[in-house]
Structure formats: C-alpha cells, structure tokens
C-alpha positions as CSV (number, residue, x, y, z in Angstrom):
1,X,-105.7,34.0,33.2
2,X,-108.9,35.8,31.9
3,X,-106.9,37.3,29.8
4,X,-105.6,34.8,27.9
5,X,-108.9,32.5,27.8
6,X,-111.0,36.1,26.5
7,X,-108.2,36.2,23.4
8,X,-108.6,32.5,22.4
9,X,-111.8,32.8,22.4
10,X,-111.9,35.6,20.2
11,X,-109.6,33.9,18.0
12,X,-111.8,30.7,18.2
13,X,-114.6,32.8,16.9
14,X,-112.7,34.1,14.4
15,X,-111.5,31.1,12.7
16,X,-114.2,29.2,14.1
17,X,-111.8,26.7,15.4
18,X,-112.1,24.7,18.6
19,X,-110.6,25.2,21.9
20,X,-107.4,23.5,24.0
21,X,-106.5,25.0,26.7
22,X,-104.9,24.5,30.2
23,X,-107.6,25.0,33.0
24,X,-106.6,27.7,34.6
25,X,-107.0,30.1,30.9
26,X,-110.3,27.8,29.8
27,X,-113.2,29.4,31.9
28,X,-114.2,32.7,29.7
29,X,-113.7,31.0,26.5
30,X,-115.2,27.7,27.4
31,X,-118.4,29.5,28.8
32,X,-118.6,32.2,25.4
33,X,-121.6,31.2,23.1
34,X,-120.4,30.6,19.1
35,X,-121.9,30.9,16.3
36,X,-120.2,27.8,15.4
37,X,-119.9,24.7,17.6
38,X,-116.2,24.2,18.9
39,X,-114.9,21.5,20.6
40,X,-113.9,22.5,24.2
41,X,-111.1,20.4,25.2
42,X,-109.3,21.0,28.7
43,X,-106.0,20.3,29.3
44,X,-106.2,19.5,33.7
45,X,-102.3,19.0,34.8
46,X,-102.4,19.2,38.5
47,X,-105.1,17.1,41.0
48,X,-108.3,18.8,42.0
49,X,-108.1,22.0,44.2
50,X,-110.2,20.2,46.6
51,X,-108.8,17.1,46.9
52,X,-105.5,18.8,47.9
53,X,-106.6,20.9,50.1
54,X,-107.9,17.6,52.0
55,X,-104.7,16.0,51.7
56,X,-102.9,18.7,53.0
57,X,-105.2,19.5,55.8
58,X,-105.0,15.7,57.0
59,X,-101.1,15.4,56.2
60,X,-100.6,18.9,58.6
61,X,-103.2,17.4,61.1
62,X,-101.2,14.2,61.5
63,X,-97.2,15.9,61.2
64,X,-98.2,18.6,63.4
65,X,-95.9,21.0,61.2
66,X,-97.5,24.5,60.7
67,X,-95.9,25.4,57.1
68,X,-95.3,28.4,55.9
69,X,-95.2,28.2,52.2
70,X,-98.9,28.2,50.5
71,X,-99.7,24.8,48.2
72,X,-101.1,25.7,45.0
73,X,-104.7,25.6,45.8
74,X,-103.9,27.9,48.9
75,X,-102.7,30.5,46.3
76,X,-105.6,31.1,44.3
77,X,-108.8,33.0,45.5
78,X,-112.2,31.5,45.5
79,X,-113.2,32.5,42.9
80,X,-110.1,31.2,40.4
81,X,-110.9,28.0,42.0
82,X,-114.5,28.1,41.2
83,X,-114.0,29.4,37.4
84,X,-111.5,26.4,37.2
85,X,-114.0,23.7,38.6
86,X,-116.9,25.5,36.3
87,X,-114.5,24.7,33.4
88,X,-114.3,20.8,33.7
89,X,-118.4,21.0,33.7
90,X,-118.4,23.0,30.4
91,X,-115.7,20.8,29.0
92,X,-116.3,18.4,26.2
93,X,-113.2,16.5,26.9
94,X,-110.6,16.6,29.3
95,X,-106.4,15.8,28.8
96,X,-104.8,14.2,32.0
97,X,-101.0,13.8,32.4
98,X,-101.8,10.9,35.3
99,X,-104.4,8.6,36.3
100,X,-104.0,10.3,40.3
101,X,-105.6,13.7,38.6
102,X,-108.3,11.9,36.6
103,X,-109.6,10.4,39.9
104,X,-109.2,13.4,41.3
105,X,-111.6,15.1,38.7
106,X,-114.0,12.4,39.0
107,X,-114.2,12.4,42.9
108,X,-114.6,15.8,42.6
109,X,-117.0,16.3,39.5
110,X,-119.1,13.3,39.9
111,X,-121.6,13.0,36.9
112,X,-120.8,16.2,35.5
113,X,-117.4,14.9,34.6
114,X,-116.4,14.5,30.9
115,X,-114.5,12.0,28.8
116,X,-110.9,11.8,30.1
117,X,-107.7,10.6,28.2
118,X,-104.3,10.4,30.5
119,X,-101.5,11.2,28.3
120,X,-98.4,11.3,30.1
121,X,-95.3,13.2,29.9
122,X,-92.1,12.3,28.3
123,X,-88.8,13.4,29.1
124,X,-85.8,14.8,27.1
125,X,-83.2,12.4,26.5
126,X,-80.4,15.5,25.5
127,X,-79.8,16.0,29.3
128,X,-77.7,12.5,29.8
129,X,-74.0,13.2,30.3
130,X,-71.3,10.3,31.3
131,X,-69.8,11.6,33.7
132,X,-70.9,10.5,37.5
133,X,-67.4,11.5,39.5
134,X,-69.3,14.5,41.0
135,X,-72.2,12.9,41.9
136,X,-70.1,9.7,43.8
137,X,-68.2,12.6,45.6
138,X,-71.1,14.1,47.4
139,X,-71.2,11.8,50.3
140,X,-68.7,9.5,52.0
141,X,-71.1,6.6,51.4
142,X,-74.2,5.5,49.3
143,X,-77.0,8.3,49.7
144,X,-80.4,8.7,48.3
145,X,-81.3,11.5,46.4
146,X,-84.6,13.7,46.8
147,X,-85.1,16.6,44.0
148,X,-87.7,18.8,44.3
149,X,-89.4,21.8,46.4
150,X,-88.6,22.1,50.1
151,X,-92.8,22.2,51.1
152,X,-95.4,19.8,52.0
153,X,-97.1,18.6,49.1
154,X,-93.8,17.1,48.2
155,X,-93.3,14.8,51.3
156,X,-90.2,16.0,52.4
157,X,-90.8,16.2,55.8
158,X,-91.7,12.1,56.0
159,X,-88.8,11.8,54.1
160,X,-86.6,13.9,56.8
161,X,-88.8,12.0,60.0
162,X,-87.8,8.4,58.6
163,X,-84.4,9.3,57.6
164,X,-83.4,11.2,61.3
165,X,-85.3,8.6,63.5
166,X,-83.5,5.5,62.1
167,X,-79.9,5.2,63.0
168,X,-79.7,2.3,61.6
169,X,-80.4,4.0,58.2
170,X,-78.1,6.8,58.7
171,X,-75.1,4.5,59.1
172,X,-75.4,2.9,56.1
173,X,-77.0,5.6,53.5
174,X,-76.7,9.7,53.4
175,X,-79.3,11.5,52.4
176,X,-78.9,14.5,49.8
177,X,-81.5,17.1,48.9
178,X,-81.8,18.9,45.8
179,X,-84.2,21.6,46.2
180,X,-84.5,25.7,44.8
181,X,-86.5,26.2,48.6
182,X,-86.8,25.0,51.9
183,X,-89.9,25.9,53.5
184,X,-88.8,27.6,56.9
185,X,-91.1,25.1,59.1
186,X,-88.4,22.2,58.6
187,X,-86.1,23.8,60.0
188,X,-87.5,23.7,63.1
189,X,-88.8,20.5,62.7
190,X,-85.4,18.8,61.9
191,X,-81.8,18.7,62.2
192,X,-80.6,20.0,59.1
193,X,-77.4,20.3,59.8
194,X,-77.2,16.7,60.7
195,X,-73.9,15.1,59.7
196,X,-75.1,12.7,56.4
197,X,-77.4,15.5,55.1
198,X,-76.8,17.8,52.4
199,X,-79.0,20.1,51.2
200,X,-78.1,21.6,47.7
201,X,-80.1,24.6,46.1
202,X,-79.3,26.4,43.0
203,X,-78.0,23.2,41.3
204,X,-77.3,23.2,37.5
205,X,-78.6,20.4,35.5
206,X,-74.8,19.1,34.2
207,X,-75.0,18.5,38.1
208,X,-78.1,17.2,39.0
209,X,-77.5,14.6,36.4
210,X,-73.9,13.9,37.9
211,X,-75.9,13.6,41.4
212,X,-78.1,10.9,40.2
213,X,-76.1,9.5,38.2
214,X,-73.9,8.4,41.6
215,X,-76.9,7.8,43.9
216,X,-77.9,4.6,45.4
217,X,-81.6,5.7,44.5
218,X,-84.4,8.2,44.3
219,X,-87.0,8.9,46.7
220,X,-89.4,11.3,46.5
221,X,-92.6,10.6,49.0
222,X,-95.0,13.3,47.2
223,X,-98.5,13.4,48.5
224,X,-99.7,14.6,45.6
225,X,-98.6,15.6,41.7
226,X,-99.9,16.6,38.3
227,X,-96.9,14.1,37.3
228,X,-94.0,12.8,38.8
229,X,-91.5,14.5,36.3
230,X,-88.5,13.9,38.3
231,X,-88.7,9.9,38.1
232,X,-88.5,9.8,34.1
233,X,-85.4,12.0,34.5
234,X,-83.6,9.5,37.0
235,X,-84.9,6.3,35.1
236,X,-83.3,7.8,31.9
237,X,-80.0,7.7,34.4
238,X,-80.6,4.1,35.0
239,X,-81.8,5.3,38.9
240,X,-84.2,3.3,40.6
241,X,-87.2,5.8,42.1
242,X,-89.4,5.3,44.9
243,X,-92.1,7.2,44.5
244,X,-95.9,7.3,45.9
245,X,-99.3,6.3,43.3
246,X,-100.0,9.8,43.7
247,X,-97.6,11.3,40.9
248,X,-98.6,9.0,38.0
C-alpha cells in the first residue's frame, strides 16, 4: 500500500496533478507537502474499521459463534488502520459507494470529516443469459438463494439459524448457498448436511445466473458492506433481494 501511494505522489508532483485514490494507497501521498496545491480526493469503499469491529464484536457476543476467519479490519495491523483513518482527516473530499459507509465515516470522524459524495456502483448487463433450466433443477421445490462469503460480516449464520429452526419454512422453501468459503465455525454450529440445503462453491457465472434466474428470491442478511453488489446482479435477473440497510 505505501508503495503505491509514495509513486502517485511522485507522479502528482511531477505533473502537478491532484490526487484520487482508494484509502488504503492515500496515506503517504495525501500527507507529502507540494509545491503546488492538489486536490486530495479519497475514494472510502468499505465502512469504517471501527464501526465493524463493533458490529462484529456485538454480532459474536449475541450468536455465541467463535469464527475463525478474520473480517477485514481484523486483518490489518494498527497501524494500516491508523494511516487509513489519518487519510479521511487529510482528505479534501471523500467518494462513497453507499450511504451505510458515509455514516460510518462521520460517526467515526466527527468534525474532522470532509465533503462526501455517494456514488454507487453499477452492474454489467453482459452477464444475462436465458436460460434458467439449471437453476429450477437445483432443488425439488422453490428455494432462496444466498451468494456470497461463508463468514460473519455476511450474516450467514442468521440466515442458517432462521432457516433450520423453522420447519414450517423448510417445507415449503430450500435454501441454496453460493459461496467460494465456508468459515469452519458453521459447521459446528449447523446442520449442513441438512436435507433442503445445498451449498455450492466454485460456481461459474453462466451458473450463478441460471441459479438466480430459477430462485424464488435472494437473501442476503449482511451486517455490514461497502455495497451490496450481489442485489444489482439478481435485480438485472428480475430476482427480488432481501437485503439489510447496511449494504447501500
């Protein structure tokens, strides 16, 4: 990361140009002195480190499931995480993909926090096929369709709770997962071997978009995003989402 932020600042003073960049690269070249004065303009896609880390800490006080796999806040050392928040001070203007990390900044910022402009995300429109017969063959009744990470900042574990617990629910709708990992922790937790389940990993798009294409509906309970990616892509496949106000 310090890296890349020392080089666009070098080329920044060399064409005396301003400065975009994505917050973890922005730290060294935001905090450089110029001979001219550029505009330094952050690009923030995912919620404040510490606003996670006290979701996540209340989510795993109130599950009671020790998880295995680290969140991304969890990942980085102190001192990323301070070069990061040092960079939304020295911004002149910060980019948000979602109103949930604009909050997030200003909860965490306070008066120190700049302009903000939410620009979402679009989604690309060449990944729609026609074709939904493999997606209506993956269950022997309507199911709802989760995509996404196995771990806990994805809310798949409230997901699995809800789904397990009501019988009622599991006669009338499977459940299919769609995810490249599983953190090891639900697995203990749940049945996942429960008849109604399936738990896909590795899927190619041509099949994802068959998969939603034949779902009933999407549901992904994330506790927290930079953006909810994944409900653009099933809208465009005329699937309704259910989602949480914390992807968007």
């Amino acid at each position: 990361d310090s890296i890349f932020s020392k080089e666009a600042s070098e080329l920044a003073r060399q064409h005396r140009s301003h400065l975009l960049l994505y917050h973890p690269y922005a730290y060294e070249a935001f905090s450089r002195n110029y001979s001219h004065n550029p505009l330094r303009v952050l690009h923030q896609y995912h919620p404040h480190f510490l606003l996670e880390q006290d979701i996540l800490r209340r989510d795993r006080k109130r599950s009671n499931i020790d998880f295995e796999y680290l969140e991304y806040s969890e990942l980085l050392t102190d001192t990323r995480l301070q070069r990061w928040h040092r960079s939304m001070e020295l911004a002149d203007h910060v980019i948000c993909p979602c109103a949930f990390v604009a909050e997030s900044l200003k909860a965490a910022v306070g008066d120190h926090t700049p302009p903000i402009s939410i620009v979402p995300y679009g989604a690309n429109g060449r990944a729609i096929v026609n074709d939904s017969a493999m997606g209506k063959a993956a269950a022997d009744k309507p199911y709802a369709l989760f995509v996404g990470n196995g771990i806990q900042r994805k809310g798949i574990h409230h997901l699995l709770h809800i789904w397990q617990k009501s019988r009622a629910m599991r006669s009338q709708l499977n459940l299919v997962i769609v995810a490249r990992r599983m953190d090891p922790a639900l697995g203990r937790h749940f049945n996942l071997g429960a008849t109604g389940l399936s738990i896909r990993q590795n899927v190619p798009e041509h099949e994802l978009v068959s998969l939603m294409q034949g779902a009933s509906f999407l549901v992904n309970p994330s506790l927290l995003e930079g953006f909810g990616h994944i409900y653009l892509e099933a809208l465009m496949q005329g699937l309704p989402v259910i989602g949480t106000a914390r992807s968007f």
